[in-house]
N, CA, C and O atoms as a DFTB+ gen file, in Angstrom:
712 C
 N C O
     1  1      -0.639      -4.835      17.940
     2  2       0.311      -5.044      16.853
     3  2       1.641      -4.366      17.213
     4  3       1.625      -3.269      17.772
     5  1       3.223      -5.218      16.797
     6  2       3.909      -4.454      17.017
     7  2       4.064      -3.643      16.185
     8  3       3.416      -3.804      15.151
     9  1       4.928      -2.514      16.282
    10  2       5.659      -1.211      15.799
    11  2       6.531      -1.541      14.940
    12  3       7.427      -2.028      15.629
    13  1       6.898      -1.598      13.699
    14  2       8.144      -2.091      13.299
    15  2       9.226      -0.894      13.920
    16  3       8.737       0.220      14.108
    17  1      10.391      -1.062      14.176
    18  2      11.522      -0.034      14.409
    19  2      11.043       1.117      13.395
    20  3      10.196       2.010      13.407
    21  1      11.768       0.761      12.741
    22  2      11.488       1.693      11.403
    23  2      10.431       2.744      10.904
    24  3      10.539       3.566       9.994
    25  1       9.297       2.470      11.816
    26  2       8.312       3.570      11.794
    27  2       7.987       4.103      13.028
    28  3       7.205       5.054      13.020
    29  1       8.401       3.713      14.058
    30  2       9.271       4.433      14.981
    31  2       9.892       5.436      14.845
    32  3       9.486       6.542      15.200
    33  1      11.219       5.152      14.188
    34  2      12.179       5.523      13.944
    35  2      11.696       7.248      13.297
    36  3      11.867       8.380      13.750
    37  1      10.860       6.562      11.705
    38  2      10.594       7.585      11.469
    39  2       9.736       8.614      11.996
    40  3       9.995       9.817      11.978
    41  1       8.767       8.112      12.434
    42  2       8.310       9.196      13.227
    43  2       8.955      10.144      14.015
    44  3       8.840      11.369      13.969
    45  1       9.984       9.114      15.101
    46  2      10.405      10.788      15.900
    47  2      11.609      11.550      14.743
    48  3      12.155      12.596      15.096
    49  1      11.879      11.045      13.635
    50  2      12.725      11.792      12.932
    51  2      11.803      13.322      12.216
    52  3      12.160      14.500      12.200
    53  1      10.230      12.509      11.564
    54  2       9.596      13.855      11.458
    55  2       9.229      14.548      12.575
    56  3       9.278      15.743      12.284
    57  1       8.833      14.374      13.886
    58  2       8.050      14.973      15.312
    59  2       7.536      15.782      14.657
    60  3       8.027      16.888      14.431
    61  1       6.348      15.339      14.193
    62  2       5.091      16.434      14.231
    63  2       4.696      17.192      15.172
    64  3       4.349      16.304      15.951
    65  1       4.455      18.233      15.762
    66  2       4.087      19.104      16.239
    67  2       2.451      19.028      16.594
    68  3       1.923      18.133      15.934
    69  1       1.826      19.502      17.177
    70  2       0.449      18.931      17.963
    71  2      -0.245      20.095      16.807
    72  3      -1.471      20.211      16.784
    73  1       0.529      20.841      15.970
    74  2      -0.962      21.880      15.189
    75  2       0.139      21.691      14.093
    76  3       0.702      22.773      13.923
    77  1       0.730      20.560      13.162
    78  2       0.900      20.339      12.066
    79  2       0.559      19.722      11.643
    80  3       0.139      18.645      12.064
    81  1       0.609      20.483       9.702
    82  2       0.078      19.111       8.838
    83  2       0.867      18.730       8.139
    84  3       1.897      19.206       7.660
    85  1       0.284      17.678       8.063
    86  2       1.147      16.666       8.214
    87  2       0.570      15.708       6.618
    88  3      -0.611      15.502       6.341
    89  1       1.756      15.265       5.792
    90  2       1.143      14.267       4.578
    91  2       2.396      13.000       5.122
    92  3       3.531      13.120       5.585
    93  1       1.462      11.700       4.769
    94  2       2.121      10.606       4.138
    95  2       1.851       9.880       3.412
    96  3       0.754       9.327       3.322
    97  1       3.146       9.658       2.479
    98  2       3.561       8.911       1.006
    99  2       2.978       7.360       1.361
   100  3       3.257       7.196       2.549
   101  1       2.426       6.387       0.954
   102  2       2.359       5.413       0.785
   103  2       2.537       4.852       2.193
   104  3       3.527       4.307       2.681
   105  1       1.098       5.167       2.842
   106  2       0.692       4.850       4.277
   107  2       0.622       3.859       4.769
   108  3       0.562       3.627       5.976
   109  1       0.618       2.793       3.495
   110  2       0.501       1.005       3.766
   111  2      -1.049       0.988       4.658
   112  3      -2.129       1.542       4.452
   113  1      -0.496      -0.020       5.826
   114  2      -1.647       0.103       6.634
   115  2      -2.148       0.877       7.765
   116  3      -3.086       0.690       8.541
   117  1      -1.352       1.712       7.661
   118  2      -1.385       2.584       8.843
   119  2      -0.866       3.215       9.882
   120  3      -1.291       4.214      10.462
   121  1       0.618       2.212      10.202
   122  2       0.916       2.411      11.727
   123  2       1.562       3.519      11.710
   124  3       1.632       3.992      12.845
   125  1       2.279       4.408      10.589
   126  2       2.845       5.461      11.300
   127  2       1.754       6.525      11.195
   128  3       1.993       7.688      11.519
   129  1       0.756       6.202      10.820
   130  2      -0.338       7.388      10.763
   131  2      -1.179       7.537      11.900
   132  3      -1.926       8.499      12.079
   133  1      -0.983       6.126      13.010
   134  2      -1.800       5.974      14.336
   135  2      -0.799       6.767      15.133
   136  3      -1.071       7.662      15.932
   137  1       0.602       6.243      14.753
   138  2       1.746       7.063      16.082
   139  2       1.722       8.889      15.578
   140  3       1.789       9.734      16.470
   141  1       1.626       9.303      14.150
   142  2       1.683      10.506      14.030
   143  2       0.276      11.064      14.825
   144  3       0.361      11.780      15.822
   145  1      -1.031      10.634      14.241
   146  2      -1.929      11.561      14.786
   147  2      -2.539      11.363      16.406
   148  3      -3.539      11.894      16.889
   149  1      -1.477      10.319      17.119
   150  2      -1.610      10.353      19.082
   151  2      -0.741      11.396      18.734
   152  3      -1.213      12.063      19.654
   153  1       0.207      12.249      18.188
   154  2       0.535      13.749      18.434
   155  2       0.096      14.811      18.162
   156  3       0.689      15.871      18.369
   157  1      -1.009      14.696      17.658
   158  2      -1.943      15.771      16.947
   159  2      -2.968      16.264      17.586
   160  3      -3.988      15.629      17.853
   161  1      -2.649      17.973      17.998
   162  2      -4.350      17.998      18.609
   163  2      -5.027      18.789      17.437
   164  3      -5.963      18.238      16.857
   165  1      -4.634      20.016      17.052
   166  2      -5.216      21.149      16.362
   167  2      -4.652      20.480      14.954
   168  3      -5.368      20.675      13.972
   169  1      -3.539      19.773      14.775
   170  2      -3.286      19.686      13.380
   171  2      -4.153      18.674      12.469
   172  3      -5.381      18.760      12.456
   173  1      -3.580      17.879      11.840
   174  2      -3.763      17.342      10.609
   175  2      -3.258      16.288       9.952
   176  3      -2.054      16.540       9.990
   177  1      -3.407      15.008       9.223
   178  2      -2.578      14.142       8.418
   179  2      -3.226      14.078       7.572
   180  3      -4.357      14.448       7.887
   181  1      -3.099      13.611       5.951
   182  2      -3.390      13.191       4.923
   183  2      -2.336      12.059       5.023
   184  3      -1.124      12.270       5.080
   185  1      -2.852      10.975       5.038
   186  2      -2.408       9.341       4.629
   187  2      -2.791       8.932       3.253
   188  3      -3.927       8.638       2.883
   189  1      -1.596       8.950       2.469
   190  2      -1.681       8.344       0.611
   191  2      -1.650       7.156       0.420
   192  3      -1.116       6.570       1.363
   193  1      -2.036       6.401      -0.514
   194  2      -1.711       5.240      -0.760
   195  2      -2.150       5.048      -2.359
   196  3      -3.035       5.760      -2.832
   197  1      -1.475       4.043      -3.149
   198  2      -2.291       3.793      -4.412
   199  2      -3.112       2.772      -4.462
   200  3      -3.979       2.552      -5.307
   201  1      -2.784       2.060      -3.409
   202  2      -3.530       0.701      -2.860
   203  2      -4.767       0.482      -2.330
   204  3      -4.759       0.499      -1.100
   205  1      -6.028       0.243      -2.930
   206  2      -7.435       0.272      -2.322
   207  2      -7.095      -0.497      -1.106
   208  3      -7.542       0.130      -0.146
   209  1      -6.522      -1.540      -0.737
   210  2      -6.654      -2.420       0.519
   211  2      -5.655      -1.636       1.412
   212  3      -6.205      -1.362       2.478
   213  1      -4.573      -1.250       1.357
   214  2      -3.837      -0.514       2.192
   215  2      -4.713       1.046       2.407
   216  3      -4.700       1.646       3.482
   217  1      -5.170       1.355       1.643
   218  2      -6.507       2.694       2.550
   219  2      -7.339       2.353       3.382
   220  3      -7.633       3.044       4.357
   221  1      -7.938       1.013       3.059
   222  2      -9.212       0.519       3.435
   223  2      -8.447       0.108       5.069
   224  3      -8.833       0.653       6.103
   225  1      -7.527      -0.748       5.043
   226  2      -6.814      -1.062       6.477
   227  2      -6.647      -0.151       7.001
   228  3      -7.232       0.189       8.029
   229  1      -5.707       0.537       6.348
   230  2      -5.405       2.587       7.472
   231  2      -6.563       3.044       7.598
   232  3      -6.660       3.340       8.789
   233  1      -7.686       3.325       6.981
   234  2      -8.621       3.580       7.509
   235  2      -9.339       2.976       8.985
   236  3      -9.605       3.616      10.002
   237  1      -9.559       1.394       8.683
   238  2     -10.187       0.614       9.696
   239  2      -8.849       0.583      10.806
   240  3      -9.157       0.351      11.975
   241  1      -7.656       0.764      10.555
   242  2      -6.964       0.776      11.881
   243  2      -7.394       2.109      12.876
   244  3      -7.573       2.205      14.090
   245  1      -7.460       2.977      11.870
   246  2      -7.176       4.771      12.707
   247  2      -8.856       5.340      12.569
   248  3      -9.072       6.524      12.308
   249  1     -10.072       4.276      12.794
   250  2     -11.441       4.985      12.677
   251  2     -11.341       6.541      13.788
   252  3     -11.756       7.659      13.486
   253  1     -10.531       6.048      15.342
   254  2     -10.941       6.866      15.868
   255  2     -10.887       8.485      15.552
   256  3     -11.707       9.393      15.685
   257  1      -8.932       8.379      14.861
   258  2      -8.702       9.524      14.399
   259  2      -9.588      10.145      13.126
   260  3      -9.839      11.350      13.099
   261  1      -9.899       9.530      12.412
   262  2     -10.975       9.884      10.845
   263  2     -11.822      10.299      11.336
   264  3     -12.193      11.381      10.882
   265  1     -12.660       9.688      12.579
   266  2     -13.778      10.359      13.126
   267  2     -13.538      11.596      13.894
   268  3     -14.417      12.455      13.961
   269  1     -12.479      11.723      14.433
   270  2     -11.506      12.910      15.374
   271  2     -11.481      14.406      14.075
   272  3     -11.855      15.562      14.269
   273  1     -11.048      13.947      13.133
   274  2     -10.726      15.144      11.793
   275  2      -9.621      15.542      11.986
   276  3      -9.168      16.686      11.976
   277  1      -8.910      14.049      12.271
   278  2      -7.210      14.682      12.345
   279  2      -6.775      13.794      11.219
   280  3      -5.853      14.102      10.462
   281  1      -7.406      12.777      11.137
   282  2      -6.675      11.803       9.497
   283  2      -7.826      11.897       8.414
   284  3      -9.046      11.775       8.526
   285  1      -6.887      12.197       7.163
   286  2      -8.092      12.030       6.021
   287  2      -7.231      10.698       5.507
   288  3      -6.066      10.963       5.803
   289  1      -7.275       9.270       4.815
   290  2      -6.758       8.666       4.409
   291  2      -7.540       8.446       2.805
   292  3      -8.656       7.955       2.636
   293  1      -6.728       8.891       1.862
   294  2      -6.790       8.804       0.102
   295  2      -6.167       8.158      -0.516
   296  3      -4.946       8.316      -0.511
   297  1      -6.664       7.354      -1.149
   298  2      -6.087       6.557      -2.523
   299  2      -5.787       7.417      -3.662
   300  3      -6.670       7.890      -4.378
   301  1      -4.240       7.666      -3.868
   302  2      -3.682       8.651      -4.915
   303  2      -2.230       7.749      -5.066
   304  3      -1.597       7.235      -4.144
   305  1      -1.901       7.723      -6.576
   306  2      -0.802       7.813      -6.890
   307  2      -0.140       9.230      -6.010
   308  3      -0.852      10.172      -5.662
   309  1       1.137       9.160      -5.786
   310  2       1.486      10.836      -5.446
   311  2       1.829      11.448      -6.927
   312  3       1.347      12.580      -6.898
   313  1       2.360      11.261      -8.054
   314  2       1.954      12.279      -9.196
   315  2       0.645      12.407      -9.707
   316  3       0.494      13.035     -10.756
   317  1      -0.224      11.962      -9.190
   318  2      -1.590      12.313      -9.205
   319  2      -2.595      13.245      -8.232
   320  3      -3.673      13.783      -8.482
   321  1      -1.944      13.212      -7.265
   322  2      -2.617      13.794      -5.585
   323  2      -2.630      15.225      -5.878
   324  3      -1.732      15.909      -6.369
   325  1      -3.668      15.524      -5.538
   326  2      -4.227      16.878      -5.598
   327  2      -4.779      17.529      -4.441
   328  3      -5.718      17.093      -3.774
   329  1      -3.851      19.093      -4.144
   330  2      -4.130      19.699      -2.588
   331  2      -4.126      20.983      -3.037
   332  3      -4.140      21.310      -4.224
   333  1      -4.110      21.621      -2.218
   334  2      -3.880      23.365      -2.189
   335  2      -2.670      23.350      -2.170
   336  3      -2.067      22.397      -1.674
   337  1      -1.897      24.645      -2.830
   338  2      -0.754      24.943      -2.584
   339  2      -0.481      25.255      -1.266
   340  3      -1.234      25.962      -0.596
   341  1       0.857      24.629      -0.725
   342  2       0.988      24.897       0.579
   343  2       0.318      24.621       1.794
   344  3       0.256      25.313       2.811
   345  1      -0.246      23.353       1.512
   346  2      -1.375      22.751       2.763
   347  2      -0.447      22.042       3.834
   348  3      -1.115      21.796       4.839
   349  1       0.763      21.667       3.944
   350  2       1.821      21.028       4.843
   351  2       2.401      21.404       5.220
   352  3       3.106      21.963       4.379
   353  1       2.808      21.599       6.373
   354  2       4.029      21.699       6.961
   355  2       5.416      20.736       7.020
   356  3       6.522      21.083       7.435
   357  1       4.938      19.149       6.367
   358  2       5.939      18.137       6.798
   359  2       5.252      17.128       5.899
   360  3       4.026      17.119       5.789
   361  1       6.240      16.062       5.091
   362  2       5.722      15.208       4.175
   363  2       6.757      14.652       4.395
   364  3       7.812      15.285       4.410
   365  1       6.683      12.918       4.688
   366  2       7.306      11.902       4.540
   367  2       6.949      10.591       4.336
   368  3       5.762      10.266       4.329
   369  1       7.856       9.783       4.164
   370  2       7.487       8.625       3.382
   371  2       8.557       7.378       4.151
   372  3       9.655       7.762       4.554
   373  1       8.197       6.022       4.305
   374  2       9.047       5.012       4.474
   375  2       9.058       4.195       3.180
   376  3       8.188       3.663       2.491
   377  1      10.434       4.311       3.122
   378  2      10.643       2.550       2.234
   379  2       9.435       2.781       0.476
   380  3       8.798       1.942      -0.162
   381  1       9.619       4.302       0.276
   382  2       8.946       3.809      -0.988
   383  2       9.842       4.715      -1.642
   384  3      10.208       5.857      -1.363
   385  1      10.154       3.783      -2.754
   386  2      11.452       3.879      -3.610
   387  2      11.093       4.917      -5.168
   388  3      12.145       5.231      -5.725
   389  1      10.129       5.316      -5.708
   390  2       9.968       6.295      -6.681
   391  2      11.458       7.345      -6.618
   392  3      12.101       7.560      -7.646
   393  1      11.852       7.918      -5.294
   394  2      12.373       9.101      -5.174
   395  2      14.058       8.468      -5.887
   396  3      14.685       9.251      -6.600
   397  1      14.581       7.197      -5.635
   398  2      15.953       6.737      -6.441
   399  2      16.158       5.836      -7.236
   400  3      17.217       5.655      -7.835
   401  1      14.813       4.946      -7.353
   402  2      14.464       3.824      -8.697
   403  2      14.316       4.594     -10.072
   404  3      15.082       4.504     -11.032
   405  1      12.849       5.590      -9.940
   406  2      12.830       6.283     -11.267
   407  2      13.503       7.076     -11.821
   408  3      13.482       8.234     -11.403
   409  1      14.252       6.760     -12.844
   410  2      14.775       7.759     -13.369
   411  2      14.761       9.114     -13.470
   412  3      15.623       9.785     -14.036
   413  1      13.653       9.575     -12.851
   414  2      12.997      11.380     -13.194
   415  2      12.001      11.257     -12.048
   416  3      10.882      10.987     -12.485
   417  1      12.051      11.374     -10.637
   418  2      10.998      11.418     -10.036
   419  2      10.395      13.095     -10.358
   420  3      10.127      13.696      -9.317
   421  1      10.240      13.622     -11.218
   422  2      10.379      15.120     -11.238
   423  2       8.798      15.567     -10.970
   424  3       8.431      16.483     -10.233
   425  1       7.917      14.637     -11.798
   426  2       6.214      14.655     -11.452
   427  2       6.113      14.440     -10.030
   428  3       5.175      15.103      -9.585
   429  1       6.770      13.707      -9.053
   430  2       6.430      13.296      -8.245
   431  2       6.833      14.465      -6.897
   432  3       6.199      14.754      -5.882
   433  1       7.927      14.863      -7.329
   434  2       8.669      16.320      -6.376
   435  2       7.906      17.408      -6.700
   436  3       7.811      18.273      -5.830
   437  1       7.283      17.592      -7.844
   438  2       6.700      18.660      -8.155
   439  2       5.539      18.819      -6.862
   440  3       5.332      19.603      -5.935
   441  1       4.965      17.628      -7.390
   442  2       3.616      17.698      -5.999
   443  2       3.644      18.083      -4.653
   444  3       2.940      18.719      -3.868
   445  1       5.418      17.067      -4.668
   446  2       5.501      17.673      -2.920
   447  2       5.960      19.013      -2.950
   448  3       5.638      19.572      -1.902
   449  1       6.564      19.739      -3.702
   450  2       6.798      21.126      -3.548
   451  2       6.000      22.027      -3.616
   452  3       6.347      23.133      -3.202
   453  1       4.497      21.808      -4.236
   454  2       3.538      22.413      -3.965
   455  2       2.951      22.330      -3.209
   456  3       2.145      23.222      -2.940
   457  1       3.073      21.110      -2.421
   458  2       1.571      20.244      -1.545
   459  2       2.226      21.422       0.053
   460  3       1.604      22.225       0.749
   461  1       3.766      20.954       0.080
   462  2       4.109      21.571       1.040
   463  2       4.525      23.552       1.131
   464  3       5.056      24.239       0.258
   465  1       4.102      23.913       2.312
   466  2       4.420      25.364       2.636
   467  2       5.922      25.906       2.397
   468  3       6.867      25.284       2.881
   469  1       6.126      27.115       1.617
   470  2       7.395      27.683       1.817
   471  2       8.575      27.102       3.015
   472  3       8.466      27.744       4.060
   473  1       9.352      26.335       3.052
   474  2      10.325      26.324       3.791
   475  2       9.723      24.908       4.863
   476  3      10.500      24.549       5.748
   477  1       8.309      24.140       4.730
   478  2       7.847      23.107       5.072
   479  2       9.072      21.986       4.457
   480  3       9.581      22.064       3.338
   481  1       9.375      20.962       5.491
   482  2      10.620      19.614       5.186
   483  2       9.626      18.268       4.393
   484  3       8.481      17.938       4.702
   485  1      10.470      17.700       3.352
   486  2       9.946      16.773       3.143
   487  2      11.227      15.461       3.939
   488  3      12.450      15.584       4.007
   489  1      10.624      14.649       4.284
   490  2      11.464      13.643       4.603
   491  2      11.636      11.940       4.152
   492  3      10.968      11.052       4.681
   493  1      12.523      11.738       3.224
   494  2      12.320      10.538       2.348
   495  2      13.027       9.477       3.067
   496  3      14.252       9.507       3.184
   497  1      12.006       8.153       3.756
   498  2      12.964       7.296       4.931
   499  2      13.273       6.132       4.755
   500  3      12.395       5.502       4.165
   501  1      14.539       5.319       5.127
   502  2      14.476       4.407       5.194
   503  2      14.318       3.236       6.080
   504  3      14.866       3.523       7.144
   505  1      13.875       2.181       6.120
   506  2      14.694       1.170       7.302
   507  2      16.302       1.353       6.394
   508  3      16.529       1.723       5.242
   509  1      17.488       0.777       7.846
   510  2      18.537       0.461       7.564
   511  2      19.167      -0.189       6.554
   512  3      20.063      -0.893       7.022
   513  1      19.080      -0.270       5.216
   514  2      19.696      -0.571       4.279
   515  2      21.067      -1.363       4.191
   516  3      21.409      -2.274       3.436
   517  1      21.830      -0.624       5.355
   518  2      23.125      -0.489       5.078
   519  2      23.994      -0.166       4.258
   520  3      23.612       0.591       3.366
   521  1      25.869      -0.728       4.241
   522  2      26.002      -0.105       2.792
   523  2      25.658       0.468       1.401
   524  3      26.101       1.457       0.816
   525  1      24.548      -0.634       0.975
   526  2      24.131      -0.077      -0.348
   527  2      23.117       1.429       0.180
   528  3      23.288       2.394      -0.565
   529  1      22.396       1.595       1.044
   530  2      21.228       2.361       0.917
   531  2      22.210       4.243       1.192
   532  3      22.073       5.347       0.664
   533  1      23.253       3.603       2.428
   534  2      24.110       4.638       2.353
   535  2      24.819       4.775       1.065
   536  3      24.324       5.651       0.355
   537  1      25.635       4.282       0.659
   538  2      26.252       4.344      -0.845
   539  2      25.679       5.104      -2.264
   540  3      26.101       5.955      -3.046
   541  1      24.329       4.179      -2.091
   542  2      23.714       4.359      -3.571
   543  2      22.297       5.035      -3.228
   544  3      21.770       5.561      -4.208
   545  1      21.691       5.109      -2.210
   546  2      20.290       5.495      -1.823
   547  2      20.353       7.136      -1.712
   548  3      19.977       8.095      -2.386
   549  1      21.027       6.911      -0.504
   550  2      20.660       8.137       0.090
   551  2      21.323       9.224      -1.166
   552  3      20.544      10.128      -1.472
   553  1      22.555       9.219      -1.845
   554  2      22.842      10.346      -2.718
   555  2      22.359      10.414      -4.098
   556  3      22.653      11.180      -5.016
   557  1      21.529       9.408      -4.021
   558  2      20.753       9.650      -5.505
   559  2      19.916      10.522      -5.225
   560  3      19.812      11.495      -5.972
   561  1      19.147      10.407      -4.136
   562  2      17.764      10.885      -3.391
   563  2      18.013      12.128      -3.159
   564  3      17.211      12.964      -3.575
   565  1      19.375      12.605      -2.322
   566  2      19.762      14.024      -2.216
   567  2      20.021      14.834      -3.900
   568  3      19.937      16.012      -4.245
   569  1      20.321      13.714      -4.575
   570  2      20.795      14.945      -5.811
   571  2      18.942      14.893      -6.232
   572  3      18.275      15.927      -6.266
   573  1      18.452      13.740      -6.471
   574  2      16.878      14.371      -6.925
   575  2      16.220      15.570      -6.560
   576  3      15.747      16.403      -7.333
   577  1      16.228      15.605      -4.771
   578  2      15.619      17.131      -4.507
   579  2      16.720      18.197      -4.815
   580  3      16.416      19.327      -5.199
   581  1      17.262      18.027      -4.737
   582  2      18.116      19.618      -4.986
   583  2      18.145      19.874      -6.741
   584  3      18.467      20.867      -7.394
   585  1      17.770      18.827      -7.060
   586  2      17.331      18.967      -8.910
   587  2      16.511      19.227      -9.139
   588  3      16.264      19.398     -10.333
   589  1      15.595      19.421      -8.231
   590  2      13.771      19.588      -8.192
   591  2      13.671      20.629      -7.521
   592  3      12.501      20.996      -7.637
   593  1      14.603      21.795      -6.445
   594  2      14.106      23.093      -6.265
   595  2      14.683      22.643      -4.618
   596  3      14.848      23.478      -3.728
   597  1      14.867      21.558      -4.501
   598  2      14.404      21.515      -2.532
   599  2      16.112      21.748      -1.998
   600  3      17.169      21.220      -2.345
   601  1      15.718      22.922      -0.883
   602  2      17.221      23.262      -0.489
   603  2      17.608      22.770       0.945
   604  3      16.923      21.872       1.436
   605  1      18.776      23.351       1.734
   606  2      18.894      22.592       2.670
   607  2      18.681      21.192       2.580
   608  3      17.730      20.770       3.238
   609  1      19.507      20.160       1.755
   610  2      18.897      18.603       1.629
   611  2      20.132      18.408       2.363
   612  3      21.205      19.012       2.365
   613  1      19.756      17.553       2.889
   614  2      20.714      16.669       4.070
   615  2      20.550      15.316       4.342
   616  3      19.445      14.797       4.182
   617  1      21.481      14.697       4.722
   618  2      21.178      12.908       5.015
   619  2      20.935      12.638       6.157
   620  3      21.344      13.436       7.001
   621  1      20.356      11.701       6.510
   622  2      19.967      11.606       8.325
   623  2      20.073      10.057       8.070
   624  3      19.815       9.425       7.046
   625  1      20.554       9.600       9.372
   626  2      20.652       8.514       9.955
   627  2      20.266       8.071      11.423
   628  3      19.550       8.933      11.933
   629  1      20.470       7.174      12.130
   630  2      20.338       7.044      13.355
   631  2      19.712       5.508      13.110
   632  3      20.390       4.554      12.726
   633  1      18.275       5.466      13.410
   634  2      17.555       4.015      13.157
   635  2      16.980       3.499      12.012
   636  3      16.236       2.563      11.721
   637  1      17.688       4.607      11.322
   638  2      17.054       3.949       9.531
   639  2      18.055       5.141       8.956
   640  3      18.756       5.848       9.681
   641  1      17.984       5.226       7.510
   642  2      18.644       6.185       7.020
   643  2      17.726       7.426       5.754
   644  3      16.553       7.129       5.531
   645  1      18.219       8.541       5.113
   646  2      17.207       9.012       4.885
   647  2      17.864      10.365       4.317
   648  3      19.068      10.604       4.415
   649  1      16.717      11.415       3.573
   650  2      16.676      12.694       3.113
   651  2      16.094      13.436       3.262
   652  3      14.952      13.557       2.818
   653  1      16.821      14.363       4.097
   654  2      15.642      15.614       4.565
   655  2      16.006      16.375       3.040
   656  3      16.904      16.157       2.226
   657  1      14.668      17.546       3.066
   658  2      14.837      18.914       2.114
   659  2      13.811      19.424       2.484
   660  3      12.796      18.961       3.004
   661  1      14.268      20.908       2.049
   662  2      13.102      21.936       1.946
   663  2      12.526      22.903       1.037
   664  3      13.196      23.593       0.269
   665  1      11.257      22.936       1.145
   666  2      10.262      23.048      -0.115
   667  2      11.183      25.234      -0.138
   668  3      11.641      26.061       0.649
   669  1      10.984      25.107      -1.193
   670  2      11.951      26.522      -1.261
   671  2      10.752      27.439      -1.102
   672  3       9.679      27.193      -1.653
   673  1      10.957      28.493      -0.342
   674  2      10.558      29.926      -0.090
   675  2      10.510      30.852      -1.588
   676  3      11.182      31.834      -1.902
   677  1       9.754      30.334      -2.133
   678  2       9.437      31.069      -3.575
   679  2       7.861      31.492      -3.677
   680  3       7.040      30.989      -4.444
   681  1       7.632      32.517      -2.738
   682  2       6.095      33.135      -3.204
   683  2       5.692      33.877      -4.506
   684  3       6.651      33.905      -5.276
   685  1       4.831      34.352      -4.895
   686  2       4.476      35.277      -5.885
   687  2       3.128      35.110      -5.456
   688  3       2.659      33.978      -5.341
   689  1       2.013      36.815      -5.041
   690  2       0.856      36.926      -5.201
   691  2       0.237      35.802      -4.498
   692  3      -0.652      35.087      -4.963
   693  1       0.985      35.662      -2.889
   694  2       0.601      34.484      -2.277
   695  2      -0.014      33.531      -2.570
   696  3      -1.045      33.160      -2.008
   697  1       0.659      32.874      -3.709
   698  2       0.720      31.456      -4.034
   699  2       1.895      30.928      -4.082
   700  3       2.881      31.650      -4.225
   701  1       2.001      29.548      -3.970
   702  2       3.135      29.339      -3.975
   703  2       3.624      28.643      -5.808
   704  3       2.809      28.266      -6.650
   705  1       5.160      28.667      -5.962
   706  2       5.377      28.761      -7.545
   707  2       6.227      27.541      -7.898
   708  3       6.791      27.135      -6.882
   709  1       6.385      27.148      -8.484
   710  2       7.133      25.683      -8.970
   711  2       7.924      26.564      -9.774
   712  3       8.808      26.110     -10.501
């Protein structure tokens, strides 16, 4: 199967690290969860989806890795998904629009600010949009996380376009705090 660009793209924009974990938003069928975990030795992915048939495919694409214990693939809304505080190092997503369609993604940032570690990046991606996605995408998306706690937010471009942030360094009684 080919690669679309775009998950390409995103991938080397997150570069997982061979002992990170690693979450993704609405995994579809799989393919950036096959290119993330050929980088994984010691780490980790959680692949989301709300879609029984898009798990069931990411699953049957990536058996080897599921059997490896480098991919867990779950059917979760993400304001529903439930982890330990601070189980990630890195959370990203292609092309799924909650973060500048909904009016209040605020349930939905909450999760990733817990899901991910003190100072762990979330990365919200696009394919190339163009004008509109630069215009109207990307700075809706930047003001959401920085309305939701996430600092350092920045725009990235290159082969798609996009929002980095980071889950803020707010411990108490080593947990982490919303």
């Amino acid at each position: 199967m080919k690669v679309p660009d775009r998950v390409r793209w995103a991938v080397e924009v997150v570069d997982p690290g061979p002992a990170d974990a690693v979450l993704e938003i609405g995994c579809g069928p799989g393919v950036a969860a096959a290119l993330i975990c050929e980088r994984l030795d010691t780490g980790r992915l959680l692949a989301v989806d709300r879609s029984p048939v898009a798990v069931r495919r990411a699953t049957e694409r990536n058996a080897s890795h599921v059997d490896a214990g480098r991919l867990e693939v779950r059917q979760s809304a993400l304001d529903g998904l439930v982890v330990p505080d601070g189980s990630f190092d890195k959370a990203f997503c292609v092309n799924v629009n909650v973060f500048w369609v909904s009016p209040d993604p605020a349930r939905e940032l909450a999760v990733l600010r817990h899901a991910l570690r003190p100072g762990g990046v979330l990365y919200v991606l696009y394919d190339d949009g163009g004008p509109t996605a630069v215009s109207r995408v990307t700075p809706a998306i930047a003001q959401a996380l920085r309305a939701n706690g996430f600092t350092d937010v920045e725009a990235r471009g290159g082969g798609g376009v996009g929002v980095l942030g980071r889950s803020p360094d707010r411990t108490q009684g080593g947990q982490v705090r919303a």
